[in-house]
Wavefront OBJ file of the C-alpha trace (Angstrom):
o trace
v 15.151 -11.944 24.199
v 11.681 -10.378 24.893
v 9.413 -10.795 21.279
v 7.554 -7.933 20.095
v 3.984 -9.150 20.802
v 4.670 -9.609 24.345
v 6.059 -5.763 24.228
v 2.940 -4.126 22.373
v 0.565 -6.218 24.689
v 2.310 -3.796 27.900
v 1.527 -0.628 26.207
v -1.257 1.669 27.180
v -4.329 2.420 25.549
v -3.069 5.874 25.604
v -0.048 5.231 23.672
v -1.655 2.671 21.419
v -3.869 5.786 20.176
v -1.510 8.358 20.016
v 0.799 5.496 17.496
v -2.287 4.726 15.801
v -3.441 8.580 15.242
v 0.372 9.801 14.666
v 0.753 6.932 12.156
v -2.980 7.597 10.164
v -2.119 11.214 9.978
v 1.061 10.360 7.858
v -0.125 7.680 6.139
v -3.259 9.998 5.079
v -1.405 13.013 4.064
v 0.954 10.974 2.265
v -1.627 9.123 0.077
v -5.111 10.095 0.511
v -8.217 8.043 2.316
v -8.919 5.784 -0.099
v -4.817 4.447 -0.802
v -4.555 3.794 2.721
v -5.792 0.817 4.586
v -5.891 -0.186 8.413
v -3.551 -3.014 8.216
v -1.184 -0.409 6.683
v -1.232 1.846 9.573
v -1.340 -0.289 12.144
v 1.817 -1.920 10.574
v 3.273 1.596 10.798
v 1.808 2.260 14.053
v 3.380 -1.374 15.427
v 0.006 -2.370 16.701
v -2.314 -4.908 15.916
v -5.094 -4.131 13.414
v -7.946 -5.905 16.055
v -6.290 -2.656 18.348
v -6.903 -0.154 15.485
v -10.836 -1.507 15.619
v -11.312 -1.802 19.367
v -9.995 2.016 20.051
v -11.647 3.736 16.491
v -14.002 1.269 15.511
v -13.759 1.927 11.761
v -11.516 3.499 9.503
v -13.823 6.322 9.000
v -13.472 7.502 12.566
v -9.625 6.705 12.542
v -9.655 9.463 9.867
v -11.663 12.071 11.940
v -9.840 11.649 15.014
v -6.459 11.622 13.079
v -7.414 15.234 11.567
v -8.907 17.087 14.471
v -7.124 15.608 17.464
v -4.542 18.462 16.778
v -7.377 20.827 16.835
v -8.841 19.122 20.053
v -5.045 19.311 21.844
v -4.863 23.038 20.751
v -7.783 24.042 22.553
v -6.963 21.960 25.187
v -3.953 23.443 25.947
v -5.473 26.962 25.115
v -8.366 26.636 27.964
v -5.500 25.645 30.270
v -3.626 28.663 29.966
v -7.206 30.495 30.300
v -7.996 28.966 33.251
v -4.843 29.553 35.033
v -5.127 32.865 34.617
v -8.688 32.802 35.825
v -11.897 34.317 34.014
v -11.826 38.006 33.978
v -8.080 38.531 34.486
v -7.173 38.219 30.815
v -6.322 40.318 28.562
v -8.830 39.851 25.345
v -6.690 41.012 22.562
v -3.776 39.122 23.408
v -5.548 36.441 23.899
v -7.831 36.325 20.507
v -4.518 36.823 18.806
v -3.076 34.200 20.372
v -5.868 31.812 19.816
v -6.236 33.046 16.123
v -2.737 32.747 15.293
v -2.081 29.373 16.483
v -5.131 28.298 14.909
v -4.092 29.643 11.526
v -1.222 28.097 11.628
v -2.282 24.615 12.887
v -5.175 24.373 9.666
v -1.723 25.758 7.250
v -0.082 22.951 8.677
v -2.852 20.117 7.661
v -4.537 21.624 4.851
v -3.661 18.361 3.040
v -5.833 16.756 5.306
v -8.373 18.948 5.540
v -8.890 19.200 1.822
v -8.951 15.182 2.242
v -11.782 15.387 4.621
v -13.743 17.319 2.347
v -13.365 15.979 -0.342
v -14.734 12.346 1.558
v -17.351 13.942 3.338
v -18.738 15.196 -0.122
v -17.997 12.096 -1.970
v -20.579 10.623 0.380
v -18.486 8.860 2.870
v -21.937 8.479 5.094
v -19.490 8.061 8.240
v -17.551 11.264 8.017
v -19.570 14.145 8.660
v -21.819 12.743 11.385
v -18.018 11.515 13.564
v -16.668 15.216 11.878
v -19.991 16.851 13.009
v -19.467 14.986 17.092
v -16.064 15.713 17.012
v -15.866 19.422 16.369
v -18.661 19.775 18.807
v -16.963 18.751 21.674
v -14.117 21.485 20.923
v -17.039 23.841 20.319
v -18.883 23.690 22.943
v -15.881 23.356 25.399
v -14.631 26.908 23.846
v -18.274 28.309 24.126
v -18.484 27.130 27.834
v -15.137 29.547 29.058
v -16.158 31.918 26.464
v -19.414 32.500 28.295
v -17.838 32.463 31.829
v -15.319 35.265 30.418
v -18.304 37.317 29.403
v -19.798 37.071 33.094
v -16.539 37.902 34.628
v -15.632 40.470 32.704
v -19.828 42.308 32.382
v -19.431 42.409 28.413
v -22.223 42.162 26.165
v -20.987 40.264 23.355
v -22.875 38.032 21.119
v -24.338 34.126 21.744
v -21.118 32.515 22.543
v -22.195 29.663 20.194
v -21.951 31.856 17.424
v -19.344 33.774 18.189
v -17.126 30.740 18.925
v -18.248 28.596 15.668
v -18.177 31.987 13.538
v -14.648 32.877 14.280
v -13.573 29.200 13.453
v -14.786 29.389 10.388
v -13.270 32.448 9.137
v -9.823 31.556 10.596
v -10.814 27.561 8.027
v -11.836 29.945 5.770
v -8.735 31.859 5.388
v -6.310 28.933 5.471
v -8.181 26.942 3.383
v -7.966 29.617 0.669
v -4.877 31.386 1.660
v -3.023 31.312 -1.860
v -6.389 32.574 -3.681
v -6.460 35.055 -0.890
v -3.244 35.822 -0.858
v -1.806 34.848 -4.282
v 2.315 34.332 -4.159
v 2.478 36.631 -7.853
v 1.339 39.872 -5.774
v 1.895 41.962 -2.533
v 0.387 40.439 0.062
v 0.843 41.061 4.042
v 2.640 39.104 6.512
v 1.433 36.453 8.451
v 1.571 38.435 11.714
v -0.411 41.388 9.938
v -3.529 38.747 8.886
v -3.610 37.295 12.002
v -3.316 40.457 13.959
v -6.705 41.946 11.621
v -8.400 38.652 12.493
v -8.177 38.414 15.753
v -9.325 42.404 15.462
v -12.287 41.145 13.281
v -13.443 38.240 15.851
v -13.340 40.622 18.422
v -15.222 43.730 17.122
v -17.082 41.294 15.725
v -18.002 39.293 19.167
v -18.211 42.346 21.084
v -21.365 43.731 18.954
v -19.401 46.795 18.120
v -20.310 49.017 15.101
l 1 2 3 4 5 6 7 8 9 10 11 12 13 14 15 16 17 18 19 20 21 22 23 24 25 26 27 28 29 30 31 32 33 34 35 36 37 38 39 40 41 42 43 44 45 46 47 48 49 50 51 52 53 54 55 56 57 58 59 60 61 62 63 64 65 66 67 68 69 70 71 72 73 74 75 76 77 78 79 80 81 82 83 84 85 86 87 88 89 90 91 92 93 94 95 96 97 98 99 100 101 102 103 104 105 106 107 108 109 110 111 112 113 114 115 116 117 118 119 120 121 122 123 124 125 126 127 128 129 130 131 132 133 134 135 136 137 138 139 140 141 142 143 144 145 146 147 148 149 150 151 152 153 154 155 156 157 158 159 160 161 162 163 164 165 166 167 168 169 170 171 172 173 174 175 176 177 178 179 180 181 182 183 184 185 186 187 188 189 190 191 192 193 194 195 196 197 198 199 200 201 202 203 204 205 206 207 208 209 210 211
């Protein structure tokens, strides 16, 4: 019978990640930061916790990476799409309201994590927002880059990529993050396809410089 150390030592880094990140992400949103410790995920992960150190270095940056690798993979696969098409062969529209929508959905989907983010980063975690601040940047400015090809291809005057790219994050966080204030469950409110469908509008009028 083969034991189980000798079967985690043949695994990749890759998949020793992805075990590590899938198991944080449950542990956290089950419990919290602070209830959750590294032994217990790498227990659930079925790694090692000297593995959980050597790929995140602390538990901080396990955290980060655990919350916004779903963001990173989004825009990953996102830019693909984009750049099979080719830059100035899309169609903007669709393709704002794709972005926005999935994006919408993808912060409903962890806005217990999210919320647990915040609420570190402002308890003065000193770890989180600089890892936070590097991770989202990467996404950012991988975003701004095909933005700012699109806007060559396609001769539009819109505003500083950089902007317009951390700008219409934000109002899509925004909206999630206070969706039942927004859009409290006691009173009409539209559909999910209608607020996504006058976002997307909003980032592009918005992006576009158009009064």
């Amino acid at each position: 019978m083969t034991d189980a150390p000798a079967l985690r030592s043949r695994r990749s880094s890759a998949t020793v990640r992805a075990l590590a990140l899938q198991a944080a992400r449950d542990l956290f949103d089950e419990r919290g930061y602070e209830q959750v410790s590294t032994r217990e995920i790498a227990g659930r992960a079925g790694v090692t916790q000297a593995l959980i150190f050597r790929h995140f270095g602390s538990k901080a940056n396990l955290f980060v990476e655990a919350v916004y690798e779903p963001f990173y993979e989004f825009v990953a696969d996102y830019l693909r799409r984009w750049a099979e098409q080719g830059h100035g062969n899309t169609n903007s529209a669709e393709d704002t309201e794709i972005f926005v929508g999935g994006l919408y959905q993808l912060l409903l989907n962890n806005q217990r994590l999210l919320a647990a983010l915040a609420g570190q980063a402002s308890a003065g975690s000193p770890e989180l927002p600089g890892h936070a601040a590097r991770f989202l940047r990467d996404i950012f400015d991988r975003l701004e880059r095909e933005v700012a090809q699109e806007t060559t291809a396609q001769r539009t005057t819109t505003m500083d990529p950089a902007y317009a790219v951390r700008f219409a994050f934000a109002l899509v966080y925004g909206v999630a993050a206070l969706d039942h204030a927004l859009f409290p469950a006691d009173q009409p409110s539209p559909n999910r396809e209608t607020i996504i469908g006058q976002m997307a509008g909003y980032v592009l009028r918005g992006a576009s410089l158009q009064v």
